[in-house]
C-alpha positions as CSV (number, residue, x, y, z in Angstrom):
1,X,18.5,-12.1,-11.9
2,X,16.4,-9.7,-13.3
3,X,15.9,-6.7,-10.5
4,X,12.8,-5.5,-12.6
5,X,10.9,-8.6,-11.8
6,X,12.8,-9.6,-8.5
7,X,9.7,-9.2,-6.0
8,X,12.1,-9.3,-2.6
9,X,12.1,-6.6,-0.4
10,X,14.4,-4.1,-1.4
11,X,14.6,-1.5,2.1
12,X,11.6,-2.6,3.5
13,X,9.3,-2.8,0.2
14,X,7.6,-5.3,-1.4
15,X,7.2,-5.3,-4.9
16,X,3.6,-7.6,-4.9
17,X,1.0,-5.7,-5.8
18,X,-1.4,-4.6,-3.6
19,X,-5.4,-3.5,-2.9
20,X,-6.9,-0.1,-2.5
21,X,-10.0,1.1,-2.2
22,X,-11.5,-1.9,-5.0
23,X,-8.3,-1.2,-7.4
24,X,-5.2,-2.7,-7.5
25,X,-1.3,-1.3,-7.1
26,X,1.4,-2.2,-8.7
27,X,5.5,-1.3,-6.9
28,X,4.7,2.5,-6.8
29,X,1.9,2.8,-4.1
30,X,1.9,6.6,-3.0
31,X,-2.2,7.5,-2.1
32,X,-3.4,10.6,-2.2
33,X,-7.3,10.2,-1.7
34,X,-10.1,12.4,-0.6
35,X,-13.1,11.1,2.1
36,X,-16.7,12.3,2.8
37,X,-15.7,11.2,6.8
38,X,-13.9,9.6,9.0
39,X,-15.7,6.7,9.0
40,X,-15.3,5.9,5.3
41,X,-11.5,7.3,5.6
42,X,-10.6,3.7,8.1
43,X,-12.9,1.7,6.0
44,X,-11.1,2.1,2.8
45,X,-7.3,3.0,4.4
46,X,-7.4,0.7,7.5
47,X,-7.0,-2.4,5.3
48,X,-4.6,-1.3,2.4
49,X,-1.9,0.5,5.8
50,X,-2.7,-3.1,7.4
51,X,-1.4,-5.1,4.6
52,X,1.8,-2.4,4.1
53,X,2.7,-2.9,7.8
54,X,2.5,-6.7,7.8
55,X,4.8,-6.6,4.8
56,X,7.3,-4.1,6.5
57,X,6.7,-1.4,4.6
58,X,6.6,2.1,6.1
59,X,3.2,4.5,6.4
60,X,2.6,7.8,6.6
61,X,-0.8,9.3,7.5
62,X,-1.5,13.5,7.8
């Protein structure tokens, strides 16, 4: 087994990449991102803290 290329969940992560905001992440997927308003803040976050939570993956949101 290779652990670099293992993509189980290791503590609740999932090591598939994922989409944000028209890009793609690899296993490191910390988002720092700047919006012109709320309403284009849940149209770009809503999905990508959506897929994170269906894949048990933990969120944090300031």
């Amino acid at each position: 087994m290779n652990p670099t290329q293992d993509n189980t969940k290791f503590r609740g992560e999932d090591n598939q990449p994922m989409r944000f905001a028209n890009a793609t992440l690899g296993k490191h997927r910390h988002v720092c991102a700047f919006f012109h308003g709320a309403e284009e803040e849940y149209r770009v976050l809503l999905p990508f803290v959506k897929e994170g939570l269906a894949r048990g993956e933990k969120a944090f949101h300031i």
